[in-house]
ZAMARGU-4260 file (C-alpha; in steps of 0.2 Angstrom, whole numbers, plus 5000, padded with zeros to 4 digits):
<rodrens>
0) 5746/5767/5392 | 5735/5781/5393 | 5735/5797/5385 | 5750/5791/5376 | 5738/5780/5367
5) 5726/5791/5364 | 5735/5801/5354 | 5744/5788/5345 | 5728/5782/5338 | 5719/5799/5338
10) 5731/5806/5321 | 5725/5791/5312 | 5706/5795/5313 | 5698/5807/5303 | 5681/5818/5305
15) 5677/5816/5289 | 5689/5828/5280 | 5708/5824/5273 | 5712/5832/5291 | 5718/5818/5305
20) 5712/5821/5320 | 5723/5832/5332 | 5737/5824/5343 | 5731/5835/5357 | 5715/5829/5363
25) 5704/5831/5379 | 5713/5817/5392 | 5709/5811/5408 | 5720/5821/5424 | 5735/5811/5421
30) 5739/5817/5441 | 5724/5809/5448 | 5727/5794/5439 | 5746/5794/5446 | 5739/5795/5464
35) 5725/5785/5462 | 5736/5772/5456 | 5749/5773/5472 | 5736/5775/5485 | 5727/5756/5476
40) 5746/5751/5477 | 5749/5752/5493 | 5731/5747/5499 | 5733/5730/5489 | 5749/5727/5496
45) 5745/5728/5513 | 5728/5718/5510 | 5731/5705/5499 | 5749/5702/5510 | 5737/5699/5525
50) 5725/5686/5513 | 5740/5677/5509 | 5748/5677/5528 | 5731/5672/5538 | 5728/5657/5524
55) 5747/5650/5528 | 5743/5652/5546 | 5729/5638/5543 | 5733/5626/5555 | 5719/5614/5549
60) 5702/5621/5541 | 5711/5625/5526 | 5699/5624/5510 | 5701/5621/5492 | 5690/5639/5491
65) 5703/5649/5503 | 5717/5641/5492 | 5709/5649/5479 | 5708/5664/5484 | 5725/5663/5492
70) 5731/5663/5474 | 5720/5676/5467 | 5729/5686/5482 | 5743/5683/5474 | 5739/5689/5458
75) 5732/5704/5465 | 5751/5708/5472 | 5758/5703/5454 | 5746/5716/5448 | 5746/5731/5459
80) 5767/5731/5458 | 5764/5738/5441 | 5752/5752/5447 | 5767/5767/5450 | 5774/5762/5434
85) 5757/5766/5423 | 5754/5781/5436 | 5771/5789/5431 | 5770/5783/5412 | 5752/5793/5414
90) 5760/5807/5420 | 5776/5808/5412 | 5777/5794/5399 | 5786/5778/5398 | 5805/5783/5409
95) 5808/5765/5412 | 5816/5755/5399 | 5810/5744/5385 | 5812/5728/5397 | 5801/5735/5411
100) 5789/5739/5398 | 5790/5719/5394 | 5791/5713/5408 | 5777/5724/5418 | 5767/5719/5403
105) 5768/5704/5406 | 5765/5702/5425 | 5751/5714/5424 | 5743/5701/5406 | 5747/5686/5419
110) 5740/5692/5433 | 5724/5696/5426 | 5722/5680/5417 | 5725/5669/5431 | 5716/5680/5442
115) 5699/5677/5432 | 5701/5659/5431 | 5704/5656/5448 | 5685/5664/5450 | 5680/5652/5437
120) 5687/5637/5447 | 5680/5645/5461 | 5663/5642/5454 | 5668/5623/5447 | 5673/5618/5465
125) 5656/5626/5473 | 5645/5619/5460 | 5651/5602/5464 | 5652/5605/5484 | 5635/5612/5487
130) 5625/5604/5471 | 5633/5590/5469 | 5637/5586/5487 | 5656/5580/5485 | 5665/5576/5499
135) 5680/5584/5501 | 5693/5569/5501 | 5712/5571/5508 | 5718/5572/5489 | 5705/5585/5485
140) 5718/5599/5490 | 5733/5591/5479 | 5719/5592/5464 | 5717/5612/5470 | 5737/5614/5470
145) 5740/5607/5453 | 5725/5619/5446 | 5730/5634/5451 | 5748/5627/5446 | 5739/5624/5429
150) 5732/5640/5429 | 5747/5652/5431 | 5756/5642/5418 | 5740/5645/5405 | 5741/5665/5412
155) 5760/5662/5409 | 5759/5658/5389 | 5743/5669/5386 | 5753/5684/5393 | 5767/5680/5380
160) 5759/5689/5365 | 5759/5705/5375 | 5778/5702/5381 | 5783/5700/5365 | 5776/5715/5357
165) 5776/5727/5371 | 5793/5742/5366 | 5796/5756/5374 | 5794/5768/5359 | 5802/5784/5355
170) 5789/5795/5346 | 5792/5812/5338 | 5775/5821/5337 | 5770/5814/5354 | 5788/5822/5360
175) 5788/5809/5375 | 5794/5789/5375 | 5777/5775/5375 | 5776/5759/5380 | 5764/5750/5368
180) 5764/5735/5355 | 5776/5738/5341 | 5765/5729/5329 | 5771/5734/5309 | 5765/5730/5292
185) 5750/5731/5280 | 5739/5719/5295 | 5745/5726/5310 | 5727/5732/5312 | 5722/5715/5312
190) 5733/5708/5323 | 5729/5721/5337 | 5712/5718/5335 | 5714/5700/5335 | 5726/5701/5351
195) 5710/5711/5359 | 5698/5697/5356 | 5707/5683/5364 | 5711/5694/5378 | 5693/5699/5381
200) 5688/5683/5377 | 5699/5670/5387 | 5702/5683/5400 | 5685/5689/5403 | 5668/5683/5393
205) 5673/5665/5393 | 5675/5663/5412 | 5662/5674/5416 | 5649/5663/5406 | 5656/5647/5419
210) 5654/5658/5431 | 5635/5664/5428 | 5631/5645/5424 | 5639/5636/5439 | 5634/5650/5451
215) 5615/5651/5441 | 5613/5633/5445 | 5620/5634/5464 | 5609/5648/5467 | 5592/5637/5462
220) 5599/5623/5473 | 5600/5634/5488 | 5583/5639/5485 | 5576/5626/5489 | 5586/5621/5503
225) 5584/5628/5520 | 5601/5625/5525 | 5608/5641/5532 | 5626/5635/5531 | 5626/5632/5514
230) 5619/5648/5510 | 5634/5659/5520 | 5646/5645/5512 | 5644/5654/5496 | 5639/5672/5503
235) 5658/5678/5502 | 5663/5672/5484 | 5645/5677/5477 | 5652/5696/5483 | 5670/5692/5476
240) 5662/5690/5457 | 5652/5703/5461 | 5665/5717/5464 | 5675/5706/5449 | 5660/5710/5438
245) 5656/5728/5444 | 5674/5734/5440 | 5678/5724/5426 | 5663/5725/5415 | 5663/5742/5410
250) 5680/5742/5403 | 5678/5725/5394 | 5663/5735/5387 | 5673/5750/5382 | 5687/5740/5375
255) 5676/5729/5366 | 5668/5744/5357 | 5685/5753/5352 | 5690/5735/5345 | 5674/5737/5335
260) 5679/5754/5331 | 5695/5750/5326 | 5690/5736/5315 | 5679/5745/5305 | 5663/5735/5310
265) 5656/5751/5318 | 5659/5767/5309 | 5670/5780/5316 | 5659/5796/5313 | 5670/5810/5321
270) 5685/5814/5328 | 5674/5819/5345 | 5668/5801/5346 | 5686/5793/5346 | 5689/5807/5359
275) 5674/5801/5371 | 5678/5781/5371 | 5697/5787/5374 | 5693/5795/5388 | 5678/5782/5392
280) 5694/5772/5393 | 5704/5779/5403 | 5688/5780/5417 | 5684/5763/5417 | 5703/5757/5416
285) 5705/5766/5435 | 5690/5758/5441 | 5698/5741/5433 | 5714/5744/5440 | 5704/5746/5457
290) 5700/5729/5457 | 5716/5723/5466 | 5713/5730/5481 | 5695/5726/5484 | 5694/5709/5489
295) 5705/5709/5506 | 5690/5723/5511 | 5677/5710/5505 | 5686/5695/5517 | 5686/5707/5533
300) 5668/5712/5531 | 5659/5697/5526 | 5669/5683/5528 | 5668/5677/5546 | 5684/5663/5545
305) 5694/5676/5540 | 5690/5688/5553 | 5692/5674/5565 | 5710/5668/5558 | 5715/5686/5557
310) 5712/5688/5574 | 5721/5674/5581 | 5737/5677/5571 | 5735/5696/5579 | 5734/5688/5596
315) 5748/5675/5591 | 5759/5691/5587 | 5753/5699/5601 | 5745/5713/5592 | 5728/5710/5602
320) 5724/5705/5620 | 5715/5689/5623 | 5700/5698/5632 | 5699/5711/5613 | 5702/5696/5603
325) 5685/5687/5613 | 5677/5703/5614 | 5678/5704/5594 | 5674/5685/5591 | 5656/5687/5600
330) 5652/5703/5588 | 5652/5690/5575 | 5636/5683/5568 | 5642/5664/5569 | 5651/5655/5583
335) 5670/5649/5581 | 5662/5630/5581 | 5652/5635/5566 | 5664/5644/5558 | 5673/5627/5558
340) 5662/5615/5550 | 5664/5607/5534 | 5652/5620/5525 | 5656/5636/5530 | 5676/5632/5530
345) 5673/5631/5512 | 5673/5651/5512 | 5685/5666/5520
</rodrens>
């Protein structure tokens, strides 16, 4: 997926002369990338198992918002299991198979789908509960199961493109084995390109665009309120799409402008231009790839029902005594009453 890639693609560019540009060109360290990639593996594990452990401990509270993001745990989990493969396919090409090259394909396509509509429901289901004012009704949770049902299913089929043309592939000049999409024939350009822009589309500019409008109009409703709980009801998620945002937006860029270049809507130019967004790509991939391990940090920082549900599944376990568990639950800004009110239990 990486320098493999680059290289592939880099024999079929040329600088301007009948010369393709060489196979061996500047990369990102493919060692950094390796341990980058375990050390965000086992930091998302650990994190995202904790999400998904203190909102099935929710003996009542439970919101449509911390089911949500329960799910987007999960997909974080789906997502970083891939990481070690990519690290080691960075460093030493594709060892593992042509099904795990499907298949870890696949759940890294899914996850990344159902991830960013998840946030997008997110922002549906606070735009009708702080502008609109709906109550939240007893079938108002079976509604938020069978979305995110809905939504992994969606993530599920998108994904499939990818699973079916994902091989591991042999290749000589390289001298090491790729996985990457086995796409042949006069338009196999097109296709890849075309595979890009719905990828980039459903699975990133699309959502962010009901993202920006439900949480534009949200924003202009609390500022003309005065209602404190409202505005920490929505403190936590507005920092979710944030970090979302600040992670995945340079790639979508990068990717959108080598899908350009690769089109032929922008010109080429120069061998050393193909080399810079390769490498470009590789940068903003890692920070991408960050991503799954950044929310659980988000949960324990800002959102103060998570802190308090964490603490009383430590003290549960007895991990925490009942005097450091009050100790910690007066540090916090809001009381365990508040923390409990319809409002704020709309957030983690």
């Amino acid at each position: 997926l990486k320098v493999q890639k680059l290289q592939l693609r880099s024999a079929a560019f040329t600088d301007g002369s009948s010369s393709p540009c060489s196979v061996t060109a500047p990369e990102f360290n493919s060692l950094g990338i390796l341990i980058t990639y375990i050390i965000v593996f086992v930091l998302s594990i650990l994190g995202n198992s904790v999400v998904v452990y203190v909102v099935c401990s929710m003996k009542k509270g439970r919101s449509s918002t911390d089911i949500y993001l329960m799910h987007m745990a999960m997909a974080d989990i789906l997502f970083s299991i891939t990481l070690p493969f990519w690290g080691v396919d960075a460093q030493s090409g594709w060892i593992f198979g042509n099904f795990l090259c499907k298949v870890l394909s696949g759940f890294q396509e899914a996850s990344v789908y159902s991830g960013v509509f998840l946030l997008a429901c997110i922002s549906v289901d606070r735009h009708f509960a702080i502008v609109r004012a709906t109550r939240v009704v007893s079938s108002h949770h079976l509604m938020v199961k069978v979305v995110c049902f809905v939504v992994w299913v969606v993530a599920g089929m998108l994904s499939l493109p990818v699973i079916i043309q994902k091989q591991s592939i042999d290749t000589i000049d390289l001298g090491r084995t790729i996985c990457y999409e086995n796409i042949t024939g006069e338009s196999s350009q097109h296709w890849r390109v075309g595979i890009r822009v719905m990828r980039h589309t459903m699975g990133f500019f699309l959502p962010l665009v009901v993202m920006a409008v439900c949480y534009g109009w949200t924003l202009v409703t609390l500022s003309h309120t005065r209602n404190q709980q409202k505005h920490k009801a929505i403190r936590v998620i507005l920092a979710v799409v944030f970090a979302f945002v600040l992670c995945w937006l340079p790639y979508n860029i990068t990717v959108l402008i080598d899908t350009l270049l690769q089109g032929g809507t922008i010109k080429e130019g120069s061998c050393e231009t193909r080399y810079r967004v390769e490498l470009v790509l590789d940068v903003t991939r890692v920070l991408a790839f960050m991503h799954c391990a950044v929310n659980p940090v988000l949960y324990a920082f800002i959102g103060q029902k998570f802190r308090n549900q964490l603490l009383s599944a430590l003290y549960r376990h007895g991990v925490i005594s009942s005097r450091l568990r009050m100790a910690l639950r007066k540090g916090s800004v809001n009381s365990t009453g508040s923390t409990r009110s319809r409002l704020t239990s709309a957030t983690m």
